[in-house]
Structures are given as C-alpha cells and as structure tokens.
N, C-alpha and C positions, 0 to 999 in steps of 0.2 A: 504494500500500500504506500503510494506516495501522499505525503503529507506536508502542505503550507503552511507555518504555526506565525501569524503577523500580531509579533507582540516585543515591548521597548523596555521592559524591565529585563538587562543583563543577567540578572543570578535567576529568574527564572525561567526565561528560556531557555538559559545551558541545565539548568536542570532536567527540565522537559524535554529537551531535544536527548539527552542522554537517555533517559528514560522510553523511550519512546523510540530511538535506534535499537535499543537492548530487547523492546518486545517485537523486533523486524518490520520496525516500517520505517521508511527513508522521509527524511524530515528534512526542508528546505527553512529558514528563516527570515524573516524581511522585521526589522524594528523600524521603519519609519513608513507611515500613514499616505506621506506622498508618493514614495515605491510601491506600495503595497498592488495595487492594480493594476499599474508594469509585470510587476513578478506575476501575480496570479493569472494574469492572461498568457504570459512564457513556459510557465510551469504546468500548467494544466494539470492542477494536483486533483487526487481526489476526496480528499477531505481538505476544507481550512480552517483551522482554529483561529477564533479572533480575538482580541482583546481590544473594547474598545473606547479606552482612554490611549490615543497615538499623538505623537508628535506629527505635525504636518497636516495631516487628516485626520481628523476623528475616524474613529472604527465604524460608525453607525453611517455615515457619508461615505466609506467606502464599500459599506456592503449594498448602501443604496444605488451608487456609480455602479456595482459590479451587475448587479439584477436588470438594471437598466441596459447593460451593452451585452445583454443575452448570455452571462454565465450562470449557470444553474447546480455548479458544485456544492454538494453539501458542506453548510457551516455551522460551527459549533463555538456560539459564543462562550468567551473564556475572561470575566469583567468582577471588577469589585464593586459595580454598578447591580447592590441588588434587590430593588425595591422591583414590585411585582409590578410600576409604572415601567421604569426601565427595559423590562424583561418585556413589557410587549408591546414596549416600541424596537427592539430586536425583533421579537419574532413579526413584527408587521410588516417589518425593511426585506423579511426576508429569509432570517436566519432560522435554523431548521433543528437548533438545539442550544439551549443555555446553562450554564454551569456556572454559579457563582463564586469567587474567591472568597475565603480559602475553600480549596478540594482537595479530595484522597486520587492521588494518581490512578491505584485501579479502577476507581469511578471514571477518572477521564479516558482511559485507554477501553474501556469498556461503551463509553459513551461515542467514543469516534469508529471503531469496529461497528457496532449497530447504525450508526449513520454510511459506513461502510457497503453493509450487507442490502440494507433500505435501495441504496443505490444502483446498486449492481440488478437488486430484483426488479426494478422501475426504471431502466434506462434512459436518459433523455432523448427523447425523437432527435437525428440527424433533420438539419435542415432543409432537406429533397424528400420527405416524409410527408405524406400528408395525413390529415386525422381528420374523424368524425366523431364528434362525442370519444368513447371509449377503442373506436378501432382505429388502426394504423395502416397505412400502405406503405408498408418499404419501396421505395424506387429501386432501390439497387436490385434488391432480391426478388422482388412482384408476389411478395409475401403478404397475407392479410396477417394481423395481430388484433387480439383481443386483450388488454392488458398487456403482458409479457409472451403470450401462448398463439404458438399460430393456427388460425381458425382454421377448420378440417375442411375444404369445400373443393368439387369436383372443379373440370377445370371450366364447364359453363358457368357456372357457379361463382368462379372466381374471375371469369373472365367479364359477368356481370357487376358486379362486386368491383373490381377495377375501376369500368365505367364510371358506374355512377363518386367513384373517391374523388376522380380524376375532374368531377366538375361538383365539388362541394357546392353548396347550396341553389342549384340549376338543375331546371327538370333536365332530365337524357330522353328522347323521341322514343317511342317503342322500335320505331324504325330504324335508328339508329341501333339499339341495343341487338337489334336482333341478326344486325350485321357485322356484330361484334361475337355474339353468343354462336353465331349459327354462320360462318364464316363460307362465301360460295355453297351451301348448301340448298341447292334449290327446290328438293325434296320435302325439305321440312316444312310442315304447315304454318304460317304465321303467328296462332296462338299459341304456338310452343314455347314462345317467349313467357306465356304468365305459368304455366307449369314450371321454370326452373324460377320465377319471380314468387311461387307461392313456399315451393322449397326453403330460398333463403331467410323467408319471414318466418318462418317455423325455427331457423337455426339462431335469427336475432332475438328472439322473444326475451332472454333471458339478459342482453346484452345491453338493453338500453340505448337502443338505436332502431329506428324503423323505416322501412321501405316504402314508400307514400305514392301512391295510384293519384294524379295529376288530368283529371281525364280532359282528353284533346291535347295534352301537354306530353306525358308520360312520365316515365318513377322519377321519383325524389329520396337521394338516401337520408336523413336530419336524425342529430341528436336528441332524445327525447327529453 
C-alpha cells in the first residue's frame, strides 16, 4: 500500500512514517500545505493521511482543492481539531475518515487498511466509463458492472444494454436498437427486439435502474 501522510509536526511524522514502513506500507511525506496537492496528484497514493493545521494551506482547503480537481483517494483525517463541529466540516470537504489526536497507532494503521480494503472493493470509474445510476460500462473492456460484479447478460443482451449506456439520458429508436441487437439479420421479426427488452427488465429489477418504453420514441435506460 502506498501511503501520503501530509503532516508539519517533525517528531510525528518520523514517528508514523517508521511505524507505518514497519507494518509494509511505503509512506511518502509532504509537511507543507502548499506542496501538498503537487505531491498528491504525483504520487497517486492510495490512502492520504491529513492533518489539518498546515503551514501554507490549511488541511481542510486542500482537501477541498483536491475533491475539486477530481481526486477521489481515500483520506483519513489525522487533526487535534476535535470538536464534533470540526469533524464534519472534514467529512463535508470530503474526507472519508477522522481520527483525533492523541491516537493508538494500531487504531491508525487499522483505520487506513479499512479505508484501504473500502477502496479496492469500490473502485473509482476510469474517466471513459460511463454510469447509470448503479451500473457501469467499461469502454475499454465492453463490460457491464453492477457495483463491483459484472452483470451476466447474453451478448443481445448486452449489446442492448451498451446502447442505451452509450446515450445516457436519450431515448435509442427501437429501430435503431434492433440494428444493433439483431445485426444484418433479416430473418428476424421486428418484435424480437421487446423479447430481449422484457429479458433485461427482469434482470434490473433488483438493481435500481429501469428500462423505460418511450412510445413513438423508444427505450430509455434512467436511474430510478
């Protein structure tokens, strides 16, 4: 696990950084508030610890700067800032865990593992992804995702399913879809398209996303 720890008290960071090498995770340091979001966009760590009384920048303006320019690394505020006011103007800016000074090291290294694991389970959509409510289209792989899990579906199925991802909130023509789903196929009857369309409503039901019949327009896929 690589680790950011953006914090300006000398004896505690050599602390933590030794601590925290010793449980095998590679630990970068940054003490000053005005590098801190140089390093964190170079480093592409996957956890950052923050502390945020900083020289240069306050902690809480750079984790506001960070959210802002699309980084979405788990952070785990690390602050002697800790009034329950404090703590969720943290978690409002963004931050994803708060630990108030003084802590038990195993509490920390236990608290940044689980922000760890959280991450890994929920990866961030690459930006060539697109989403609907709850499901994902990978561009690269032409993979559907439902959460983390990729949806089981035939390749009409999915070749449907593409469609309509690929023009989020815009009806797709039946006529179109059916040149997509049923490719040079000149055999196939034109309502064959609502038989693989009744299909995939059965398989979203639980998903939180539905199929929407647009009549004269044609489907609409929308988060419910």
């Amino acid at each position: 696990m690589h680790l950011l720890l953006i914090e300006d008290d000398p004896a505690l960071f050599t602390t933590l950084q030794r601590s925290l090498v010793r449980a095998q995770m590679r630990v970068d340091v940054c003490s000053d508030g005005a590098q801190a979001l140089t390093h964190w966009n170079t480093l592409q760590p996957d956890v950052v610890v923050l502390d945020l009384s900083l020289p240069g920048v306050d902690g809480l303006d750079v984790l506001k700067q960070a959210r802002r320019s699309g980084l979405r690394t788990p952070v785990l505020i690390l602050t002697a800032r800790g009034t329950v006011g404090d703590k969720v103007l943290g978690l409002n800016a963004g931050a994803d865990d708060y630990l108030p000074k003084p802590f038990d090291l195993d509490e920390l290294e236990a608290r940044i593992r689980a922000l760890h694991r959280r991450n890994a389970d929920n990866p961030t959509p690459q930006s060539s992804d697109l989403l609907v409510g709850e499901l994902r289209l990978d561009r690269n792989s032409g993979a559907i995702y439902h959460r983390h899990e990729v949806l089981d579906l035939t390749p009409r199925e999915l070749a449907l399913m593409t469609a309509l991802m690929l023009r989020p909130g815009h009806a797709v023509s039946k006529e179109r879809l059916f040149e997509v789903v049923f490719p040079g196929q000149v055999d196939v009857q034109f309502e064959a398209i609502e038989v693989v369309v009744y299909r995939l409503r059965k398989k979203l039901t639980a998903m939180r996303v539905s199929l929407v019949t647009l009549r004269g327009l044609g489907y609409l896929l929308k988060a419910d």
